[in-house]
N, C-alpha and C positions, 0 to 999 in steps of 0.2 A: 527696199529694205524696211521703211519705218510701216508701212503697210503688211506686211508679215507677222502669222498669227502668232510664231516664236518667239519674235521681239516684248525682253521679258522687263530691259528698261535701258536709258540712255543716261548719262552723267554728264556735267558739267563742272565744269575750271574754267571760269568766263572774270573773275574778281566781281564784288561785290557790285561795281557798275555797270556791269554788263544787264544787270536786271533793271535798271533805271529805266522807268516810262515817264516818268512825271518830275517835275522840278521842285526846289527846296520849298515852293510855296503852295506842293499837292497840286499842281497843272497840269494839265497832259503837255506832254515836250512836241511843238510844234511836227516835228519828226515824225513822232508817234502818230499826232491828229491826221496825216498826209496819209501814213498804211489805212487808218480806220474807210476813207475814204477809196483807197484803189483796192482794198480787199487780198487775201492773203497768195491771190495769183503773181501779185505784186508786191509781195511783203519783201522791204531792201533791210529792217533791221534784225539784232542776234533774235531779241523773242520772238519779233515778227514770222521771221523763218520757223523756227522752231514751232508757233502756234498754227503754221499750217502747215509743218509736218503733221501735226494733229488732227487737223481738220482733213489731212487725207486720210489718217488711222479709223477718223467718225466714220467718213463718208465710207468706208472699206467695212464697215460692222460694229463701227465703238467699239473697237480690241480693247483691253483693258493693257493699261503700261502704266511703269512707275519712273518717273523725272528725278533724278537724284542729284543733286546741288551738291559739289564737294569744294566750294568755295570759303574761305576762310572768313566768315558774318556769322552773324548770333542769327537763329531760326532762320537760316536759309532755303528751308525746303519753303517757309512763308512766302518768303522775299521773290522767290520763282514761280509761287503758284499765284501769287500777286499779281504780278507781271503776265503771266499768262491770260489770268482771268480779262485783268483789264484791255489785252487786244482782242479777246472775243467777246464783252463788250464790247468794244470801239466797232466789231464787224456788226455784231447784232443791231447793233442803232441804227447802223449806215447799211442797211440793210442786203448787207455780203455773205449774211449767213445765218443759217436757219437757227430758230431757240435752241433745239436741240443740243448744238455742238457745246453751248452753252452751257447747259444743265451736267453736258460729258464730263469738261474741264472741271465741274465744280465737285463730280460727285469724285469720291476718293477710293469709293470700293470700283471707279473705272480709271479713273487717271488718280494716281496718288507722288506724294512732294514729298517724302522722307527725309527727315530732319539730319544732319550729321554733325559732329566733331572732327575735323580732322587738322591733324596737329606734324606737321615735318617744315623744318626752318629750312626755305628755299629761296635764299639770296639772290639779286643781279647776278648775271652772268661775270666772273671772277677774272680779270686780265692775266692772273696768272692760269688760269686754269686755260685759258684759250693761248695763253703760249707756250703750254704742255704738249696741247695738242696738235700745236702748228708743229713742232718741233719731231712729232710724231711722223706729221707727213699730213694730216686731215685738212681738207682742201677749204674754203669758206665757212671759216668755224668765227668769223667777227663777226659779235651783235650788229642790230638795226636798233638805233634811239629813235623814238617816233618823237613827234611832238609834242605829246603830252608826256614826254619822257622817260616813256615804259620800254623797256627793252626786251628786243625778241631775238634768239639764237638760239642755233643748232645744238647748244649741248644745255646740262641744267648741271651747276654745283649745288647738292644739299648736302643735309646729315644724313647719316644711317638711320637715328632713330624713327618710327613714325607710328602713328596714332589716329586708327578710323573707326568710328564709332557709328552705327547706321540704325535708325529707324529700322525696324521691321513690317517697312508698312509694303507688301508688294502685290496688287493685286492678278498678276499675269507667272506669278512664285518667282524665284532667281535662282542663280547658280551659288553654290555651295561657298561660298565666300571667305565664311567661317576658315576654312582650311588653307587657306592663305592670310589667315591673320586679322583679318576684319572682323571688331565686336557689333555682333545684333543685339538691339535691345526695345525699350518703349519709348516713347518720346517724351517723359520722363527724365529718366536715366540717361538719356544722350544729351538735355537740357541742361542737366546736373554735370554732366564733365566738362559740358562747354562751359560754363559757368566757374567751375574748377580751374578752368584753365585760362581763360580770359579775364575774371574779375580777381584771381587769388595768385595760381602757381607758376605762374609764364606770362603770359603780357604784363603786367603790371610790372613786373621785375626788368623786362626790354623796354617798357618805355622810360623808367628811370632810368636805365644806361643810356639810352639814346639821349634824355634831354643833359647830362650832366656829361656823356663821352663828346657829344659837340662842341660844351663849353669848353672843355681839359683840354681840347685839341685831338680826343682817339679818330683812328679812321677805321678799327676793329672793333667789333665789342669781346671776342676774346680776350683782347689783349688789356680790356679795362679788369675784368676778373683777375689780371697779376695786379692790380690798384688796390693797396689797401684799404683806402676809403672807400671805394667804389666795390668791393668786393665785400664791405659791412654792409652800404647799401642796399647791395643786393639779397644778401643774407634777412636786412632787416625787412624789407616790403615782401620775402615770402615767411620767409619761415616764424618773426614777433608779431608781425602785424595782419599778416595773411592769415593764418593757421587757426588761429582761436574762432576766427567765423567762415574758415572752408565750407564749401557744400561738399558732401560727401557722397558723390555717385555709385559705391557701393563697390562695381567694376572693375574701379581704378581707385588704388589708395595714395591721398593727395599727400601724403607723406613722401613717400617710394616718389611718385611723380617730381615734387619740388626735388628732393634730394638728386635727383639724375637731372634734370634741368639745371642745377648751382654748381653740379659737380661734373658731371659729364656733359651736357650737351652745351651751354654758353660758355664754358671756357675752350673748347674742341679747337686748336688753333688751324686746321683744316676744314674750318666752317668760317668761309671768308664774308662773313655779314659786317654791315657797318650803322652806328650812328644813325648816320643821317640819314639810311633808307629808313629806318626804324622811327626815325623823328618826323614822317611822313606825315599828314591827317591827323598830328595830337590832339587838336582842339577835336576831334569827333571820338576819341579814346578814351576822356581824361573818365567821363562819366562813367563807364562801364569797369576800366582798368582798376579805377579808386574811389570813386563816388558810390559804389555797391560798398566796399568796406567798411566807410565813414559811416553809410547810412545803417550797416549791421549792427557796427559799435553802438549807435543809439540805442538801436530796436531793443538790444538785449542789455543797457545801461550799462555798459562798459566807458571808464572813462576816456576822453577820450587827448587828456594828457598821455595817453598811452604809446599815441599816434605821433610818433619824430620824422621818419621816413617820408611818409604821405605828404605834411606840409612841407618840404623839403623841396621833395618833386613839384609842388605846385609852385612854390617863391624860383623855384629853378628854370621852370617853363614862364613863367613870366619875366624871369631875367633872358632867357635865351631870344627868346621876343623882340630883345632888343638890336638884336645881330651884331653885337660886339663879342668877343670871346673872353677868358678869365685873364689872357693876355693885355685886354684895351684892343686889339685889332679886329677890323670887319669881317663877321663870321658869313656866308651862306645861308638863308633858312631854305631847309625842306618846304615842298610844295604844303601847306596849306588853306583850305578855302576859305577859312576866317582870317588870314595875315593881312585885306586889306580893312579887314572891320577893326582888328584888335590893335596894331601897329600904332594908327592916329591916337587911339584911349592912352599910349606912353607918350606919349610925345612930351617931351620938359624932363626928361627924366635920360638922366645922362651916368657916366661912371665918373665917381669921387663925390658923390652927393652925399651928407650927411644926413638932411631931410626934403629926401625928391617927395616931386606932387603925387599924391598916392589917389586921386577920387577917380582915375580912368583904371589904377588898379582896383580899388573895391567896385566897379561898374563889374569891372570882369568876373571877380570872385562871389560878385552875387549872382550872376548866370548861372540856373539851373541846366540850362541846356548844354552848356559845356562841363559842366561838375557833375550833374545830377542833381543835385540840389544848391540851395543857396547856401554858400560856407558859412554868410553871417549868424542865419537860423543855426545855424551845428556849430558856433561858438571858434569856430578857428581861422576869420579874416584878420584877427588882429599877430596872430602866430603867424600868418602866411606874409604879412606886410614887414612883420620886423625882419623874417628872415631874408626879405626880399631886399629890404637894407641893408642888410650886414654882408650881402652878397653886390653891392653897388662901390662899397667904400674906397674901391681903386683895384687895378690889377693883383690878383690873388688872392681876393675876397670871396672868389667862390669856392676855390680851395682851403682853404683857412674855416670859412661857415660850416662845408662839408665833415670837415676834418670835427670840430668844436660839437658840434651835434649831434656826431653818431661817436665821439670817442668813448 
């Protein structure tokens, strides 16, 4: 099949680590170094396989295809053709494969990476929904939890809404797509909605509900949207503090957008998402979700006393850090890959403090790597630390801060 001259492109839903070949320190992943070595006859990983499905495409005429990433990451079609490139390096070196296939993957007018947007809230597999269908009669409809505690089953609960935005880059042409709903455009304009929608109209908005519906106790985010504090929240990180520096893709108008996301799609109580999936990976979010906005407001000398919600969320993710709830009782954290770096930086810092040790919080809040920038430089570690106090003083402190700041 992938050898056939009609094949005019393949997609991917692999999540963002399915592309990983290298580790946090730019190395090739031992894994990876083993394929470079047994060549793509033997290739046991996802790209590996895939870079010789390619390499039988080359060897069959250098077909020309387009690899389409519809994995929910910022410049995804990069992130895959990254990955690619680098196992055909790894072959060229070890000399399993001619320059050629090389020069294939890289040119774009023969294999090309089309950048996408694509936006539909697709939860864990939902216990109620799987005892709808037992109920039916559907025979092996319970998830598998793997170990890294991704969950795989037979059925999927989403929304109805959804949202695909595609590069028009395809050098083999494609099937009319258009007419099922799918926007074509330039790599541009699909940069500009993601952009929309992860730095402004939608994430940013999910991950303050996730880090504040952990602390309350929600086990929905629906269900925080009937929360009137948490429903100003929400209102305020898109529509006061998002909106004045939206990117505007043209396309899609970020207005209309936020307004169906505040109004229809996160309160949907038939969109069984929760918290704490949502509170996954924060420390690798906070940059992109908020750290773009903070850094707009400068650009364009807005002040940036403007900003209530944003320090909020951050004094909020540094309290939840602590895995206590607004109760005093041991909360859960979501898998994070920073919670063993960041954890020890609190350590002395307990609930009913009036003045905890705050120097392993300003280490944090000066990380550009998890902010985007250094908060100090942008003037708001001293607003992120008091809040971060006034939300310690004892059970319903984070309630009470919440309430006080956005009333």
């Amino acid at each position: 099949m992938f050898i056939q001259p009609s094949l005019q492109l393949a997609s991917f839903t692999i999540t963002e680590k399915g592309y990983r070949v290298r580790d946090e320190k730019g190395q090739i992943l031992p894994e990876i170094a083993a394929e470079f070595e047994r060549g793509p006859q033997a290739a046991l990983s996802y790209i590996g396989k895939v870079a010789a499905l390619l390499s039988a495409r080359y060897q069959n005429g250098a077909l020309p295809i387009a690899l389409v990433s519809m994995d929910n990451c910022s410049h995804n079609g990069e992130k895959l053709k990254q990955a690619i490139v680098t196992m055909a390096e790894g072959w060229t070196r070890a000399g399993k494969m001619e320059v050629g296939f090389l020069d294939y993957v890289q040119d774009e007018g023969q294999v090309s990476f089309p950048w996408t947007m694509i936006d539909k809230i697709t939860p864990r597999p939902d216990p109620a929904i799987e005892a709808l269908l037992k109920q039916d009669g559907v025979e092996d409809v319970s998830p598998i939890i793997t170990a890294r505690h991704t969950y795989i089953a037979p059925f999927v609960n989403a929304e109805e809404c959804e949202y695909l935005v595609v590069e028009d880059r395809f050098p083999n042409g494609r099937p009319p797509l258009e007419k099922a709903g799918v926007m074509f455009a330039d790599r541009q304009t699909v940069e500009q909605v993601e952009r929309m929608k992860v730095s402004t109209c939608l994430n940013p908005v999910h991950t303050g509900l996730a880090v504040f519906g952990c602390l309350l106790g929600f086990t929905k985010i629906s269900a925080e949207m009937q929360d009137p504090d948490l429903k100003r929240l929400a209102e305020r990180i898109g529509r006061v503090e998002g909106l004045p520096v939206v990117t505007n893709p043209k396309i899609l108008a970020p207005e209309q957008f936020l307004d169906e996301v505040l109004t229809l799609r996160i309160p949907n109580p038939f969109m069984p998402d929760t918290p704490q999936r949502i509170a996954t990976d924060t420390s690798q979010k906070l940059g992109v979700r908020f750290g773009e906005t903070v850094k707009a407001y400068m650009k364009e000398g807005r002040p940036l006393s403007d900003l209530k919600a944003i320090p909020l969320v951050y004094a909020g993710w540094l309290r939840y850090l602590l895995g206590i709830d607004d109760q005093g009782q041991p909360m859960p954290l979501s898998p994070d890959p920073l919670l063993d770096t960041l954890r020890p930086l609190l350590e002395g810092i307990t609930l009913g403090q009036t003045c905890p040790p705050l120097t392993g919080v300003r280490a944090i809040l000066k990380n550009p790597a998890i902010f985007g920038l250094d908060l100090e430089d942008a003037g708001l570690i001293e607003r992120v630390e008091d809040l971060l106090t006034a939300m310690l003083l004892g059970p319903g402190a984070v309630r009470r801060t919440l309430h006080e700041q956005l009333d």
